[in-house]
Each structure stands twice: as C-alpha cells, then as structure tokens.
C-alpha positions in Angstrom: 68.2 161.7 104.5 71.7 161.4 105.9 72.5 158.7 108.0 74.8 158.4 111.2 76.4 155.8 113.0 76.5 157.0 117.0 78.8 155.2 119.2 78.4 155.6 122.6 79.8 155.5 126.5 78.5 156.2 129.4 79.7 158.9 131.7 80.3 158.4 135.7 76.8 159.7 136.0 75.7 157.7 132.8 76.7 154.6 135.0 75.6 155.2 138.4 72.0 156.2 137.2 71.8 153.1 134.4 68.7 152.1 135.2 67.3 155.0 133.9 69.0 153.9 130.3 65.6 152.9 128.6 63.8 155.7 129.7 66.6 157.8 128.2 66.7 156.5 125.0 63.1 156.9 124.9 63.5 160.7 125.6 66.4 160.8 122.9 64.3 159.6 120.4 61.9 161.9 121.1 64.2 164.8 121.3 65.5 163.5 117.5 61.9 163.0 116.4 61.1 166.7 117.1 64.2 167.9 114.9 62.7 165.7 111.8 65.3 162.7 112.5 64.7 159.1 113.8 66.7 156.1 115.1 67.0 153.5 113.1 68.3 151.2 115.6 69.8 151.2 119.1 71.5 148.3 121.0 73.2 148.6 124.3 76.5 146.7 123.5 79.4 145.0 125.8 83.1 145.9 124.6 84.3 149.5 123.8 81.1 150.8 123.8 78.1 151.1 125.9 76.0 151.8 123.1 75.3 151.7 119.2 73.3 154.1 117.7 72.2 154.7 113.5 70.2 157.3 112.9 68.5 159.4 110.1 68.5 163.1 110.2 68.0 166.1 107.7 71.7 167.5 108.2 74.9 167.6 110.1 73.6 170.9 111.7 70.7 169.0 113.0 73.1 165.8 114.2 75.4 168.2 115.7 72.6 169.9 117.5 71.1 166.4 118.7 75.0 165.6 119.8 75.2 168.5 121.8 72.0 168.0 123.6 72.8 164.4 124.6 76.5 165.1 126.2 74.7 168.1 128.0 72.5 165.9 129.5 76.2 164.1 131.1 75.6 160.7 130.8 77.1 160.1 127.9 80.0 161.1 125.4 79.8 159.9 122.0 81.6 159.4 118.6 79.5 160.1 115.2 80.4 159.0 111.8 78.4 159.2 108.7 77.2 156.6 107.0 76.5 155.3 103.6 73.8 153.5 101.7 74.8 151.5 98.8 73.2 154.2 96.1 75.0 156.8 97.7 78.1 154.6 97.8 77.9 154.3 94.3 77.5 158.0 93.5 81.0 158.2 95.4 82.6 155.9 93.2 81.8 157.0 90.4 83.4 160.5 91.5 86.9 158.9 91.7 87.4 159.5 87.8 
C-alpha cells in the first residue's frame, strides 16, 4: 500500500481550539480507517511544523480525498509527499538503465 508522509500546520482556528488536537487526530484516523488507509505514526512536533504524519493508503485518489477532508475541517493546511520503502526503492533504481 502506498505510503505518505503528511506534514502539517495548524490554522488560526487549528490554534485557538488546540486542545481539541488529540481528539482530532482520533477522528482523522477514523475518517482514514473508513477509506481502507491507516496512520502509521503521528507526532505533534516544534519547528516548521505543527505536526508529522505517515500514513498508508490504497491510492493517491483516496490520500487526496482524506487531504481534502482535513483542510475542510479548517484547522489545518498540510503538505503530502510520497514515500518509499526500501523494496520499492530498489524497483526505482533499477529503472534508471
């Protein structure tokens, strides 16, 4: 299954309502659970970001989808990249020719 790397910030109202951060990751994952995709770790993190996200899901339709559905919620804006295990890293190289 693909994997992501999400990095995010909060928002204004991602700040002024950050006690409410656990309970919204909790609600994330379930959200990502019911597309067939899981976290595979989260840490709330000091420097550019707020948070750190890697996750697992069946496609980029379905990441874009989960995406989508966290900035509507407008407490958070986020950057994706897609990430690569070492087999799949491999399969890459060997590509170059």
């Amino acid at each position: 299954m693909p994997k992501y790397v999400i990095l995010m910030n909060w928002t204004d109202q991602g700040v002024a309502t950050a006690k409410d951060t656990v309970n919204r990751y909790t609600a994330a994952k379930q959200a990502l659970e019911s597309k067939r995709g899981s976290f595979d770790a989260i840490a709330w993190t000091i420097g550019p970001y707020d948070l750190v996200a890697v996750v697992d899901v069946p496609d980029e339709e379905t990441i874009a989808a989960f995406n989508l559905q966290l900035a509507a919620s407008g407490n958070l804006r986020s950057v994706t990249m897609r990430a690569f295990n070492e087999d799949e890293m491999t399969g890459i190289i060997g590509r170059m020719g």
